[in-house]
N, C-alpha and C positions, 0 to 999 in steps of 0.2 A: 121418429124413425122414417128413412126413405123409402120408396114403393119400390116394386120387385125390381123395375128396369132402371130405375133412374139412382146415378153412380152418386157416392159422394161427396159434397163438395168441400175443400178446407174454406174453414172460415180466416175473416180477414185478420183475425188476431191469430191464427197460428201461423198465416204466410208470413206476418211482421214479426215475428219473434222468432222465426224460422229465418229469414233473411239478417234479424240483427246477431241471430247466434253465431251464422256463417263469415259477417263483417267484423265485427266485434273485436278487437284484437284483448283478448284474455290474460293473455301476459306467459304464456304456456310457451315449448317449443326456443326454438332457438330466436326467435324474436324479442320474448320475452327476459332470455339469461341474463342482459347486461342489466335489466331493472332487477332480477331477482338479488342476482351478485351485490350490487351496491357502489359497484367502484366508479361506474361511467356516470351515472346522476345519482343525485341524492336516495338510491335506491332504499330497500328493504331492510336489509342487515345493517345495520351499525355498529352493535357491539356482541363481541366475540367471547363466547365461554373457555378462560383461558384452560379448564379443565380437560374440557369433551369437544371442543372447538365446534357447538354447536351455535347459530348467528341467534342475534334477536333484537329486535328495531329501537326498543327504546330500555332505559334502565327499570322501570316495574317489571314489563316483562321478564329482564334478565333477573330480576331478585325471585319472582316466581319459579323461573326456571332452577333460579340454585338450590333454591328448598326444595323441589319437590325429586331432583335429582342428584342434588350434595347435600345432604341434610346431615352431615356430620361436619360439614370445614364452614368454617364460620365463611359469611358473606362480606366482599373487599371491594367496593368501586373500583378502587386503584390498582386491581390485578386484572381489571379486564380490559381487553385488546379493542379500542377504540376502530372502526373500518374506515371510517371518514377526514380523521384526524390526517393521515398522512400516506401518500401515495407514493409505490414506490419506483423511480423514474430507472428504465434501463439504461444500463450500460453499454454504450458502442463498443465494440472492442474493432483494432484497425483490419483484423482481418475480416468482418463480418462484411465490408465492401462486396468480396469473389461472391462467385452465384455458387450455390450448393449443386452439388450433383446429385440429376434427378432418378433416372429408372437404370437399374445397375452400374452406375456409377460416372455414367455419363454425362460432360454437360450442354445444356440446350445453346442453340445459340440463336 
């Protein structure tokens, strides 16, 4: 315990753990969406509960998931919505060129 006057001090492990908390990129927040999502890298989700459309990374998981949440329809690899498998590329359409009109109906120039 410190004396009446003298304040106290952080130690050098809460400053480093306090500094790596702050740098740290957690995966949280909109920095993190596109690793949560799965589509832009090999992220998180990969295969999709074609039931409840809940995600989950790998096939154990997903057989866990179906028992403990569809315990009455049997379990199908081949009904579930693969994430990774195939991406799906927009369509241009000709008139998507014109710029939208921004704030009541206006457009910037």
């Amino acid at each position: 315990m410190t004396g009446k006057a003298k304040p106290k001090k952080h130690t050098a492990k809460e400053l480093a753990a306090k500094l790596d908390a702050a740098t740290t990129n957690r995966g949280g927040g909109k920095a993190g969406l596109a690793d949560r999502s799965g589509h832009e890298k090999g992220g998180h989700a990969k295969l999709e509960c074609p039931l409840c459309k809940v995600t989950a990374p790998d096939m154990k998981s997903m057989q866990i998931h179906h028992e403990a949440r569809h315990p009455k329809i049997p379990f199908d690899e081949s009904k579930l919505n693969n994430l990774h498998a195939g991406t799906v590329a927009e369509t241009s359409k000709p008139e998507s060129s014109k710029p939208k009109p921004g704030i009541r109906g206006s457009l910037k120039k």
